[in-house]
Every structure is written in structure tokens, then in C-alpha cells.
N, C-alpha and C positions, 0 to 999 in steps of 0.2 A: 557710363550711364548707370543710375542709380539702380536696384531689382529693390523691389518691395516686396512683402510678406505682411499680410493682412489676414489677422484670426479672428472670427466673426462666430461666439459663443452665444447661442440663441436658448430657446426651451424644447427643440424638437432636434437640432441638427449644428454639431459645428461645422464650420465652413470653411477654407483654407481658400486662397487667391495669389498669387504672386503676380506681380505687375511692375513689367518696363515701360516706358515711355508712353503710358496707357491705355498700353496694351496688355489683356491677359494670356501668359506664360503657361501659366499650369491652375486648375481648381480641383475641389475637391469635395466631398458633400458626404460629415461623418455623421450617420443617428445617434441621438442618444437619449436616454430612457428617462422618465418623468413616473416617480414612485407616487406611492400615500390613495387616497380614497375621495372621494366628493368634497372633504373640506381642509385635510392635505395632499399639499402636493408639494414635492420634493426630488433634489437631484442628488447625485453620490459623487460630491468631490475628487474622491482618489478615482473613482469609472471615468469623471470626463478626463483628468489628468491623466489614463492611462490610453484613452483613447487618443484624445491629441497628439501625445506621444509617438503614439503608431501613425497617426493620418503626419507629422511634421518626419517621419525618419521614411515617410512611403514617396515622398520629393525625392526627383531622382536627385543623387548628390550632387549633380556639375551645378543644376540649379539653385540647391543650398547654398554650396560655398561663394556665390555672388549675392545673396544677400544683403545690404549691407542696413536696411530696416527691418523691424519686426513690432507690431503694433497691433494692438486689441480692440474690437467692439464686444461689448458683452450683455445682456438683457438685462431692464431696469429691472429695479423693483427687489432686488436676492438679499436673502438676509440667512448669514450661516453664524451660528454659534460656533465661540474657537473653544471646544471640548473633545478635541482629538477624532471625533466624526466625521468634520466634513460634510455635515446636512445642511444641503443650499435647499432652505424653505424662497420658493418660486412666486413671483406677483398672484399667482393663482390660486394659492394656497388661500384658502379664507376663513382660519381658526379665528382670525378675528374680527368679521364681523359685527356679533353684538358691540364686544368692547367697542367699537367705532362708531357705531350706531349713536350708544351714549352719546361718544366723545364728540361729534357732531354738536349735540345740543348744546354744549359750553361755549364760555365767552372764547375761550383758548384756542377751536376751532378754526374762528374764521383768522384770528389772530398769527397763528402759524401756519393757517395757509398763505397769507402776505409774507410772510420770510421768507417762505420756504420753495412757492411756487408749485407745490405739489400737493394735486386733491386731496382729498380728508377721505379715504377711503380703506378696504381691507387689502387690497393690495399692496399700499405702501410698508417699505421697515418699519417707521414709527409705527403702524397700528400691529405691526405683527411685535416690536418689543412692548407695548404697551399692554397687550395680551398675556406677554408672556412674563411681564409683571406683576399684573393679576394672580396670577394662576400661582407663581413663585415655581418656575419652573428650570430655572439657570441660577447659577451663585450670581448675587447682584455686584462683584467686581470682575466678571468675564467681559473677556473682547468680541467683539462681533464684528466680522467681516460681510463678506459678497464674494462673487464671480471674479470681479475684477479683483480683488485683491487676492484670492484661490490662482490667480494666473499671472498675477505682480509675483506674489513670493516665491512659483516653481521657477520662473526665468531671473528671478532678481534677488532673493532670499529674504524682499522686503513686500509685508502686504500694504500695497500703496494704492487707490482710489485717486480717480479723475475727478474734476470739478462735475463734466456733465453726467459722470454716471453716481454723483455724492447727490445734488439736486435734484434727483427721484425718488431720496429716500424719506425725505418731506424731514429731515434731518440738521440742512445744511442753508446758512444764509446765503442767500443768491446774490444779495447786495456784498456783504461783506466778504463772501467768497471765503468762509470758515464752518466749520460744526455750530450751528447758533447754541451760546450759551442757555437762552433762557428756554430751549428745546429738549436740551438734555437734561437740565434743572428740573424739567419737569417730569422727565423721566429717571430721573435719581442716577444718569451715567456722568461719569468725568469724560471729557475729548480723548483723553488716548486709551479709553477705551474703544476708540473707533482707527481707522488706517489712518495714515500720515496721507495728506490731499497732494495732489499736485496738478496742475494744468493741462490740458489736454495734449499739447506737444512736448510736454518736459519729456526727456531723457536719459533713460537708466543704463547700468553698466549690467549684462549678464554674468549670471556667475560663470564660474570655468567648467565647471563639472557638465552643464546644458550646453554650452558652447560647444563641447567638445565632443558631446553624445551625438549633435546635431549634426558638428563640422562646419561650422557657422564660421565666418571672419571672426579674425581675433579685435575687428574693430565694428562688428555689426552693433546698432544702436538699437535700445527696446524702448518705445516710447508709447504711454501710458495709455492714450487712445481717448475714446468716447463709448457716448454710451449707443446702442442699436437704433434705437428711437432718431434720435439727433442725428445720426448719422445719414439714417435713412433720407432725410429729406433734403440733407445737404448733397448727396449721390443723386436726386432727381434735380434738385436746384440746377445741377449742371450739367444734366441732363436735357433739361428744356430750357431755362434760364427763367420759370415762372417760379415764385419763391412760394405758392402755395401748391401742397400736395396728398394725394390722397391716396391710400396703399389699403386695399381689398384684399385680403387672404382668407385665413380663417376666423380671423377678427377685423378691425379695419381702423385709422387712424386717417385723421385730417394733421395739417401740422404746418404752419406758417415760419418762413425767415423772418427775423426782426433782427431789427438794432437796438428794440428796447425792451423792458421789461411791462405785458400785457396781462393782466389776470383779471379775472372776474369774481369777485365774492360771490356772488348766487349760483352764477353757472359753473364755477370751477374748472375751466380752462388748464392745460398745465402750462409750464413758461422753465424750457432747462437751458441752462448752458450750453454753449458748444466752442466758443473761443471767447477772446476779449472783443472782438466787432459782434459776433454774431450771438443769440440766445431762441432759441426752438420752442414758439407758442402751440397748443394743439388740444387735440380733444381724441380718445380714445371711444372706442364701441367693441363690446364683447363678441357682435354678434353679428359677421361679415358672412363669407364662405360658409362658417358651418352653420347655418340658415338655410342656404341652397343645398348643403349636404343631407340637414335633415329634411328638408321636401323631398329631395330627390329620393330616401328611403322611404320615406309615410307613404306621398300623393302621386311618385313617375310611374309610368308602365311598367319601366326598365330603367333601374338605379344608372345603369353602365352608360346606358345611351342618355343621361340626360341632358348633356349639353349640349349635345347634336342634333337634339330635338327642340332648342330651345326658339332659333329661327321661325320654325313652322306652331309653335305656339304664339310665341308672339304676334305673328303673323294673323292667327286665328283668333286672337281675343285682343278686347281693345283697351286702349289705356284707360286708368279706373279702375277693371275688371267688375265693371257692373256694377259699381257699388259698393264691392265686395273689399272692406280693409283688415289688414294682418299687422296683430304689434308684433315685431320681430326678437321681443325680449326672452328668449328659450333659456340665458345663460345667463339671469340678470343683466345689470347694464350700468357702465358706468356712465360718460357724459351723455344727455346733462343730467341726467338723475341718479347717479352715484346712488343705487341701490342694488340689493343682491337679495331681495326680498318679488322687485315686478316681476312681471308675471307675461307672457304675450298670449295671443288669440286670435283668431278670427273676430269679426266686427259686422253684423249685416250680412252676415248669413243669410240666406234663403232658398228653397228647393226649386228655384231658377239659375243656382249658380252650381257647374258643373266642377270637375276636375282640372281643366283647363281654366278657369277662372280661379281656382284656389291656388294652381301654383303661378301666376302670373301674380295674384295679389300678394305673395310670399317673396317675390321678386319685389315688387313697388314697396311693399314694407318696408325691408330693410331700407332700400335705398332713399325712404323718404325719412328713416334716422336719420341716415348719413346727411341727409341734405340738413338736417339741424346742427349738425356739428360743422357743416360747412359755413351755414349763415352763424354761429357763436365763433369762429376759429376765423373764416376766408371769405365776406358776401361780397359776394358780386364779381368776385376776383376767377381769372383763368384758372385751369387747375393743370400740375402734372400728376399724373394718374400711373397706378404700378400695382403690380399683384396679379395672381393666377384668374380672378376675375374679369379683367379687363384683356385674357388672351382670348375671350369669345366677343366677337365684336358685337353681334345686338346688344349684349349687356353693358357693352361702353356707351351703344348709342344712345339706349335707354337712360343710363346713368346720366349723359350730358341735358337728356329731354327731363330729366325731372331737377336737377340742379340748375338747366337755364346757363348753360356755361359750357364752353370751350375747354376740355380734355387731352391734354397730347401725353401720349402714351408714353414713358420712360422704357428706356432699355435697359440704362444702365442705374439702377438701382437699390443693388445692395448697398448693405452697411459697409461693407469693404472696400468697396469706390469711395463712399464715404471718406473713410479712411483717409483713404491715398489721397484724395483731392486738398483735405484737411489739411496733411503734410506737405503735399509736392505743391499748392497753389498752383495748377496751370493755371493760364487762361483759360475761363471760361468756355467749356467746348460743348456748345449746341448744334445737335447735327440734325440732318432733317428726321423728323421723329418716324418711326414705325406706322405709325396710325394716329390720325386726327379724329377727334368726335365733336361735330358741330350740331349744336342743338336745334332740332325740327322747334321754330318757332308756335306750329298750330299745336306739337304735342305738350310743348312746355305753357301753353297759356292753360289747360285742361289739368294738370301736374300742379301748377300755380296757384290755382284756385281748389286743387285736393287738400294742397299743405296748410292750409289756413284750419281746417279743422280735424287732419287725419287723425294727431293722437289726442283729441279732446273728449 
């Protein structure tokens, strides 16, 4: 029976998985550090490669040596100059901004977002080389890699890129499944200045020297992977069997299966890769969990206790909260307004509306973003739902009474199921979910007629 090994290279924590027969074996949960200041942010190449290191030699050995895959997820959006550094500049990082702000306003704009499928934003490589164009801050014949290629080369000695983790870089033609030329034309790069692509399941030979440090079969196969994002919602796909999903952490993402390729020029939608049947449409939000985090230190009694207190407020105040509306934008925001300039707030304030009414509207806030990126990305459609969010259940129930929609919980949804499902294609294995959230019809008509003017 096959063992699998599934590395799952995030911006807070690498992750380790082994999995037989879909079942997990062994995991693992390594932190890792995110440098720079408010407009960078950055990871240290050789830290995580030393880390991994240690989290893949800390598998007892009998389980190594039955390996006989080994395969990556890795976070969109990384853009490292090859200048013997090792600086993986992170989606977060936002030195470029203005530049992008401009770049918006050209005909070029909506132009490559159609190729590209990737919003026109400060997160993406393009805006971060186009910045660093400006500026002249790298010899303009350097290579420029990623994550995924920082972790191709230590197991393969080649830095090689996936299709779905190339089509994040707002870089790569989606149709043509290439570096688009008239992308890089405009950026004054030639294509190998960028990794050699390869498909999401092609397979690599490891070198000997990591085989050997590991103990790995001399016939274990590394194959290239995808990217976090895509993965993710291919792990709840098969998870629930509903191809639209929604994942609440500390940001939050909607993200629809498709067969085809879905974008929107106004609202900027993203649309990546993930095999040749499948492509991952979706819409991104800055500002999930650490919303509730930051209530919970401004407006709770008691930071510790607030989710445990959350039942008996809701309980206590009604849907609405009186009037009282909150933009949830504390961290910028990207869909659907792809700015890093809003701003959020209270709205109809008044010295009738208590503390329990501000953090109840701080709650309906974000969630009535999400519900915009649900109707732009998933309307009307079931959702499978995942994230540390949805382990307090008034907040799923809440979440289904303002989205109007049927919720079932994923269990199994990490990027590293992902993974494995990718490769191993079982059948489809829907099991009865953890928790269902059916939408209170009397709450969602009240909810329905909020949304029509919350953020106007």
C-alpha cells in the first residue's frame, strides 16, 4: 500500500502529514517566523529549509523508509530574488502598493488580469517585481523564484514551479499554460528568468544526498504539488462533495470548483489552476478571525473567555444589533475592493447601543463581507465551511442565517489531504459531516434585507 508524505509550507507554520490508505499515520505542526515591518514582510529561506529539515528527520524512521511519495503545498503569492539570500518577500508584504494603485489605472491592467487570472493587487509577484523595477533594486538579468521552487531545488537540485502555484503570480497564461510573453515584455524579464513549470502531478527524481539524510526509498517519487489555496478547497470538495467552500481563520476565502475558466473584470475574482479537469475560482478577504481577535481585545470583558461567552451574547442581542453596522476592513481588504487604503468603522452609532451590541455588529460585519464574496464567487450555492471559526457553532449558525445557505462542516481540510486526494484520486469519500448549519429562515429574511444597504 502506497505511504504518502505531504509538506504543507504555509506563512505561520509548516505542516507535515503522512497518509496510507487515508488514513493519517503521523503529523506534525512546525512554526515559522515572518520578518520586516507594516509594509514588509518576509521569510528566511535557509530558517525554513532548516527547519523542515528537522520536522522530516523527527518521522520515526520505519515510517520514512515506506514512503514512497513526497509532495508539496506551498502559500501563493512568494516572490524571492535568487541573490544568495533566500528572502521569500510574502502575499503580505505591500512595498508595492502605490506602484499597483497606478498600475490599475491602465489599459494593461484589466488586460492581464484576463491572462493571468490573478487580481491586479499588492500581493501578487507581478506587483511586487514591478515595484521593484521602479525602485532599480535587483540587476535586471536576476532569477526570481518562490516557496515552491526554494523546496523543488533542496529535494531535486532543480527550482521547478507548479502550474497552480505559477497562476498566483498574475505572471503566467492560464490558457496557454506558459510564462505569458506579453507579461514579462512588460516587465523587461526573459522566461528563464523565472523556474522551469511543470504540472501539478509530474514527477521528480531526488537527489541522493537528501535521500539518504532522510532514508527515504531509493525509489520514492517527489512530485511537484499545488498551490495552499487550490488545495484547500479540493480537501473540503471531498470532504463534503459540495464544490463551493469557505475557510474562516485569520483571513477568510470563498473558492468554487470549476471546469472552466470564471473571472470578472470589475470584481476581480481569482480563477488558478489545479489539474487539467479542474481550475479553483474564489475571492479572498483580509479580514476573517483577526476581526474577532481584535474585538475580543478592544470591546470583551475578558479577551480569554470570548468565545465562550459568545452563545450568551448572542442570545442577548438581536440580529442587526440595533442598527448598529461595523465595516470590518481593519487590514485593508482585498475582494471586492482590492484596496489597502479602506478603512472600517462603526456606522449608526448611538448612546443606546451598548457593548454587547458593538461586539455582535463586529460579528455581522465581517460576515456580511463574506457574504459578498459568496454571492461574487458561490450565490445561492451550498457551502463546505472549515477554519477555527466554524469550531464555535453559534458562529456557523449565524454565518448560515446571514448567507441564507446550508453549511456542512469539513473535517478534513487541509492543503495536505488536498494533496493526497490530487494524487491518489480515491473515490470520492463523503462522510457524515461533523456539524450541519441550516439557515433559521425568520433570521435570514432580517439578514437579507440588511445586505441590500450594509456597505453603502
Amino acid at each position: 500500500m502506497s505511504v504518502f508524505l505531504g509538506i504543507d509550507i504555509g506563512t505561520t507554520a509548516i505542516k507535515l502529514g503522512v497518509i496510507q490508505e487515508n488514513e493519517l499515520l503521523y503529523a506534525s505542526d512546525l512554526p515559522i517566523q515572518t520578518y520586516g515591518n507594516d509594509r514588509i514582510k518576509y521569510q528566511k529561506g535557509e530558517e525554513l529549509l532548516s527547519i523542515l529539515q528537522s520536522g522530516l528527520l523527527a518521522i520515526p524512521a520505519w515510517i520514512r523508509r515506506q514512503v514512497d511519495t513526497i509532495s508539496f503545498s506551498t502559500a501563493m503569492h512568494s516572490l524571492m530574488p535568487d541573490d544568495g539570500k533566500k528572502q521569500i518577500f510574502l502575499w503580505s508584504d505591500l512595498q508595492a502598493s502605490k506602484v499597483i494603485a497606478r498600475f490599475r489605472e491602465t489599459d494593461e491592467a484589466a488586460r492581464f488580469y484576463s491572462l493571468s487570472g490573478t487580481p491586479i493587487h499588492a500581493m501578487s509577484p507581478f506587483a511586487k517585481l514591478l515595484y521593484f523595477k521602479e525602485m532599480n533594486l535587483y540587476p535586471a538579468e536576476i532569477h526570481w523564484y518562490g516557496l515552491k521552487e526554494l523546496v523543488m531545488d533542496y529535494f531535486t537540485g532543480k527550482p521547478i514551479i507548479d502550474y497552480a502555484t505559477a497562476s498566483a503570480t498574475g505572471l503566467f497564461d492560464l490558457r496557454e499554460k506558459q510564462w505569458s510573453k506579453e507579461i514579462l515584455a512588460y516587465l523587461g524579464l526573459k522566461r528563464d528568468q523565472l523556474a522551469t513549470l511543470a504540472d501539478t502531478t509530474e514527477s521528480f527524481e531526488m537527489v541522493t544526498s537528501k535521500r539518504e539524510l532522510f532514508d527515504f526509498s531509493s525509489t520514492i517519487r517527489v512530485v511537484v504539488g499545488a498551490s495552499d489555496g487550490t488545495l484547500a478547497a479540493y480537501a473540503s470538495y471531498y470532504a463534503t462533495g459540495r464544490t463551493a467552500s469557505l475557510t474562516i481563520g485569520t483571513s477568510a476565502a470563498v473558492r468554487q470548483i470549476t471546469k472552466k475558466i470564471y473571472l470578472d473584470k470589475k470584481k476581480q475574482n481569482f480563477c488558478y489552476y489545479l489539474n487539467e479537469e479542474v481550475f479553483v475560482s474564489g475571492a479572498p478577504s483580509n479580514n476573517g478571525g483577526i476581526v474577532l481577535a481584535w474585538a475580543a481585545d478592544q470591546l470583551a470583558k475578558d479577551p480569554k473567555t470570548f468565545f465562550e461567552m459568545l452563545p450568551q451574547l448572542l442570545e442577548l442581542t438581536e440580529p442587526g444589533a440595533k442598527g448598529l453596522r461595523f465595516w470590518p476592513f481593519l487590514n485593508g481588504e482585498r475582494a471586492p475592493y482590492w484596496s489597502n487604503d479602506i478603512k472600517g468603522g462603526f456606522y449608526d452609532l448611538t448612546l443606546q447601543h451598548t457593548k454587547r451590541e458593538m461586539l455582535r455588529s463586529v460579528i455581522e460585519g465581517m460576515l456580511m463581507n463574506v457574504r459578498q464574496l459568496i454571492d461574487l464567487v458561490a450565490p445561492g450555492e451550498e457551502l463546505s465551511v472549515s477554519g477555527g471559526f466554524f469550531q464555535t457553532s453559534v458562529l456557523g449558525q449565524l454565518a448560515a442565517d446571514i448567507f441564507g445557505t446550508t453549511c456542512y462542516y469539513a473535517q478534513e481540510n487541509e492543503p495536505i489531504f488536498g494533496l493526497y486526494y490530487l494524487l491518489e484520486e480515491p473515490e470520492l469519500l463523503i462522510e457524515e459531516s461533523q456539524q450541519i448549519f441550516y439557515p433559521d429562515s425568520k433570521n435570514h429574511d432580517i439578514y437579507r434585507q440588511l445586505a441590500q444597504t450594509y456597505f453603502l
